[in-house]
N, C-alpha and C positions, 0 to 999 in steps of 0.2 A: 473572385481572384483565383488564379490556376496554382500549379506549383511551381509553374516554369517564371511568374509573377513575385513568389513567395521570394523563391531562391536569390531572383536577383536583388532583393534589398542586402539587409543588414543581414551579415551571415551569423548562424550562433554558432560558437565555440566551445560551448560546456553548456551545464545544467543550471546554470544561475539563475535563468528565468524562473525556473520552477522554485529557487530558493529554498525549498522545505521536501524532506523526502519521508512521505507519510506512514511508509509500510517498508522496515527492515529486518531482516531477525540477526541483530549485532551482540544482544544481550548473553553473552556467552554461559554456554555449558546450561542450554535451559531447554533444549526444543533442537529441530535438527540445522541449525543455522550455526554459528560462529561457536566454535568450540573452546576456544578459551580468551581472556582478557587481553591478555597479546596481542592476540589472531584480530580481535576487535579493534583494538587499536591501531591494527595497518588496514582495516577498511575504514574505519573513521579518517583514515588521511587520506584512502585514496578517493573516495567520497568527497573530503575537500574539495583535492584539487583538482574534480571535475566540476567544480564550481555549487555543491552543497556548500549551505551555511547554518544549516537547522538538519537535526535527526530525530524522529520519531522512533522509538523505537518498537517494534510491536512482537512480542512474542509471543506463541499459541497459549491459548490457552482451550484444553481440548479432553476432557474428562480423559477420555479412553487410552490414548496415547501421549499426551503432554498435560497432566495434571497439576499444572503449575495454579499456585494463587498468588491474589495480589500481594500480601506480606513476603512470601520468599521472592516474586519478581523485584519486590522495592529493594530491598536487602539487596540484592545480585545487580542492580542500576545503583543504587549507592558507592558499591565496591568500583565498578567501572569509572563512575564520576570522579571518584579519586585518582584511581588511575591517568583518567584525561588530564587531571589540574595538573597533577605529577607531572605530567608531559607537557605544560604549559600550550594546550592545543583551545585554540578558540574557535571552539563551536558550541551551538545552543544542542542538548541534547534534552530530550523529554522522553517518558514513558508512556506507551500504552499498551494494548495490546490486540491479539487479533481473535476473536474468539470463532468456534466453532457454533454454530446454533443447534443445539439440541436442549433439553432437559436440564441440565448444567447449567446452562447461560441461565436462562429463565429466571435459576433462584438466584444469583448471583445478582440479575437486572430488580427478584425483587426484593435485595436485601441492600443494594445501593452500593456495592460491592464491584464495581465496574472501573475499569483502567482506560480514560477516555484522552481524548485531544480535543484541540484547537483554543481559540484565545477563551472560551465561554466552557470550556470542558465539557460539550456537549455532543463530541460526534465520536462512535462508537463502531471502530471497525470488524465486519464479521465477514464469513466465508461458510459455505455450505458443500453440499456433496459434489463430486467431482463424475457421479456416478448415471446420479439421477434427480429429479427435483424434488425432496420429500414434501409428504402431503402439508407439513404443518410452517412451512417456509415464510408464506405470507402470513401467519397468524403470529409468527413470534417478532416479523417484522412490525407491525401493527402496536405491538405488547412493548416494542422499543418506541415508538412513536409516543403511543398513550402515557407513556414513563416520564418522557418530555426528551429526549435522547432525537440525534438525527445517524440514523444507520448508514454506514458507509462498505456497500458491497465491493468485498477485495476479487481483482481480478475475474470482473466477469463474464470476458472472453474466453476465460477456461472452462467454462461453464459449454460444452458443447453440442449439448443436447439442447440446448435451448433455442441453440439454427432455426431447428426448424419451429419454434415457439418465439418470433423475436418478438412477437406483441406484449410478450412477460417484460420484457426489461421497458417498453413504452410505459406500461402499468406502473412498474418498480417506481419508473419515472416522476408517475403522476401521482405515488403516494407520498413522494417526496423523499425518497431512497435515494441518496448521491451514489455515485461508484467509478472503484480506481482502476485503472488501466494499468498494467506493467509495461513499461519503459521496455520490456527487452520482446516482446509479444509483439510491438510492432515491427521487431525486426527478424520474427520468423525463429527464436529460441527454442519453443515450446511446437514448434512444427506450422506449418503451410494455415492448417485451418485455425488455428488459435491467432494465427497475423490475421487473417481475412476478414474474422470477426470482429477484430480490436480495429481492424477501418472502418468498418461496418459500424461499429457501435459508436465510432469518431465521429464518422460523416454525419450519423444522424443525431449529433451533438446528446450522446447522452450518458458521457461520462464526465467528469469533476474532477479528477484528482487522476497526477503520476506518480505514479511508484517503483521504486526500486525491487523489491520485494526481495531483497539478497540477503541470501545464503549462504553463500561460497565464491570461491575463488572465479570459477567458471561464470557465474551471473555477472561478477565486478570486470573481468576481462571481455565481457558478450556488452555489458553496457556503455564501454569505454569504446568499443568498435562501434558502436551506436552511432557517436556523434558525427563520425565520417558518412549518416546517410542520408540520403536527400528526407527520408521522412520527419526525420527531425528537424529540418530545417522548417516541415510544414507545420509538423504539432506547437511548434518552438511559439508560432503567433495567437495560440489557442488561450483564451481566459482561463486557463488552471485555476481551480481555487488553493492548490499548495501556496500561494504569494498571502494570500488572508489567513493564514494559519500560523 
């Protein structure tokens, strides 16, 4: 089926399909994403009403620079959840988070000390260098597996050293590593090569999951233009597993 095929069925108008938006950093005042409960509260709505009905929430957790742990993130999603009821807003919200794989993670994976999703609390969002691929990537992937955990690599079209290494994300594939795509990456957000990759890594069916991955204002206003583009019409048919979550 083409796009020029796609297009002409049922048009999508919002992000309903996806249902569940896996990767947000709404959890205010904790990491560089939403900075206060307010501020949270007018993307939780405009979230909405692009047709979200579930929020994940994932805030870093990142020794060096966001040294958050699970007790102060639950405490700081407490206070928010209040705040939602207050506001009589019906949507499902959940916590997880996004970690950074280093040294950190590890003991955290082996103290059982992990902020997971999905219906079995078993998939476990992570992110690694922007830079380069450290040596010990697969070995702590691996250390999430053996755990009984399923590792869900965030945005790995940002990962753009890896172009010219695509056989990695084949592998990642085949170790059974799911991973999310950003919603705003296929429309060229993050620049020309970060969209080329996320078709690239579309086409060859090996990503799982869409994400919002917002921040700020600027992601929420870049994802809302989204839906005016033909791309979305094409992803819109794709088996997401955000609908099983």
């Amino acid at each position: 089926m083409n796009l020029k095929e796609i297009i002409s069925g049922k048009k999508i108008k919002d992000y309903s399909f996806l249902g569940a938006d896996m990767h947000s950093h709404l959890l205010p005042a904790v990491d560089d994403g939403s900075k206060s409960i307010s501020e949270s509260i007018q993307f939780i709505k405009k979230l909405q009403s692009m047709g979200f009905s579930k929020l994940i929430l994932t805030p870093h957790i990142y020794k060096e620079f966001y040294p958050n742990t699970k007790e102060n993130l639950e405490e700081r999603f407490q206070l928010l959840q209040n705040e939602v009821a207050e506001h009589n807003m019906a949507i499902d919200l959940h916590l997880a988070a996004e970690y950074y794989l280093d040294e950190n993670f590890i003991k955290l994976l082996e103290k059982g000390e992990l902020l997971t999703f999905g219906k079995k609390g078993l998939l476990v969002l992570v992110e690694t260098s922007f830079v380069s691929l450290p040596a010990y990537f697969e070995e702590y992937l691996f250390e999430i597996i053996a755990a009984g955990y399923t590792p869900v690599l965030a945005h790995p079209e940002r990962y753009l050293y890896l172009n010219e290494r695509f056989r990695v994300y084949h592998k990642l594939n085949e170790m059974g590593v799911l991973m999310q795509l950003n919603i705003n990456s296929l429309g060229g957000y993050y620049g020309k090569q970060v969209e080329e990759l996320s078709l690239k890594l579309y086409d060859n069916n090996l990503v799982d999951f869409l994400g919002t991955d917002l921040h700020h204002e600027k992601h929420e206003e870049f994802l809302k233009s989204m839906l005016g583009k033909k791309i979305i019409q094409k992803v819109g048919k794709y088996n997401w597993l955000n609908t099983a979550i």
